[in-house]
Every structure is written in C-alpha cells, then in structure tokens.
N, C-alpha and C positions, 0 to 999 in steps of 0.2 A: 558640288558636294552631294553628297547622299545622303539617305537620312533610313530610321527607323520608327518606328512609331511602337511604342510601349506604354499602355496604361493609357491612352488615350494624348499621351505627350509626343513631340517627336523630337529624337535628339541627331543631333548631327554626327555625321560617321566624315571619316578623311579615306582618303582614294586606297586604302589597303580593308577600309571597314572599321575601324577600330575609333572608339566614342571620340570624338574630337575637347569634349568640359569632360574633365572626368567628375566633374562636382554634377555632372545630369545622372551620373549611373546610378541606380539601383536594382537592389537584389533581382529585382524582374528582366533588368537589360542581360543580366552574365545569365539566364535558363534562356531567354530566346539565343541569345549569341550559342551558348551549350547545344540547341539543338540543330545548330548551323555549322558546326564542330564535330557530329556525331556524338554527341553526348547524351546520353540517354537522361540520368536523372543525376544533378548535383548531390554528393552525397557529403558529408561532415569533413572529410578529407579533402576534396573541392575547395568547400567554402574555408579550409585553414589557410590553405595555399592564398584563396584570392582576397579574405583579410588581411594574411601577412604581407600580400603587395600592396592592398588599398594603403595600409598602418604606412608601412616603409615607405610608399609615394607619398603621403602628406606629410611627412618629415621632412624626407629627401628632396623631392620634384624630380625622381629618378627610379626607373624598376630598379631595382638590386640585382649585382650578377647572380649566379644561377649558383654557384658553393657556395655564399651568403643566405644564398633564400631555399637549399638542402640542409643547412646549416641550422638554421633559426628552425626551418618546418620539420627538421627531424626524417625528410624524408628523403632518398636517394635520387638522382637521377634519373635512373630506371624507373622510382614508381612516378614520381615526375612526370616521364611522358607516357605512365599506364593512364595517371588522370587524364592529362591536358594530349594525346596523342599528337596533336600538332606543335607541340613543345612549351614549354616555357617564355617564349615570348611571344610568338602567333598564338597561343591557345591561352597560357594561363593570363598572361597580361591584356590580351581581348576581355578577357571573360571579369576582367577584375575593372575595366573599363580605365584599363590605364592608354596613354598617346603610345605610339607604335614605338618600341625600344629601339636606341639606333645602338649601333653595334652588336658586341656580345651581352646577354641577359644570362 
C-alpha cells in the first residue's frame, strides 16, 4: 500500500491512490490530492461538489451517480469536468477522499 503524509499524519492510499478510511480525510488531503490533479487552487465550487460527495458517502456508503450529484450540485457535466478535469470519479471523488467508485459515478 502507499501512503501520503498530510499534516504530519500519514494516511493510506489503495493501488489507484485514492484514501483507503475515508474518515482519515481532511480538508488538507483533497489541496495536496488537487495539486496532483493539476488543480491549481480549490475554489467554493470545488469544495460544493466534494461536500456534496463527503454528505451523500456517509449516508449512502456510495458516490452518487454523476445526474444525481449535477443534480443536487446544480452544476452540469461540463462544468463538472471544468472543476475536477479528470472527471467525476478519478478527480472529484479522490479529492472528496471517497474509496475508488466501481462502475459508473
């Protein structure tokens, strides 16, 4: 397994990189992930998306598909992958420190 080290903690990553607890993430894990992303600087739009997945995964124990979570976030598709460029589940669900989505997100 890999790992990261954030704030002096290190948390575990699964063989795609993405947090293995999602109860280890914090705000500080989704900016380092973001700059490994090309993400320049999280901005208010960002962090809607990647609360509305944290919220939906302690619910569910599930990302939400991707018309669900344009749906709830008000935002399209397209801007979707203007945030997260590597999509919706490589990008926004890394960054939100959720386990890697199997199937469609």
């Amino acid at each position: 397994m890999a790992f990261i080290e954030v704030d002096g903690k290190q948390i575990e990553l699964d063989e795609d990189g993405f947090v293995v607890n999602p109860d280890e993430w914090t705000e500080a894990v989704a900016i380092q992930f973001a700059e490994g992303e090309g993400i320049k600087e999280l901005t208010e739009d960002h962090w809607k998306v990647i609360h509305y997945l944290r919220d939906y995964y302690k619910q569910f124990q599930v990302a939400p598909m991707v018309r669900k979570m344009c749906k709830q976030t008000g935002y399209s598709l397209k801007q979707i992958y203007e945030l997260f460029p590597s999509g919706p589940a490589k990008g926004a669900c890394k960054l939100a420190g959720l386990p890697k989505p199997t199937g469609c997100v």
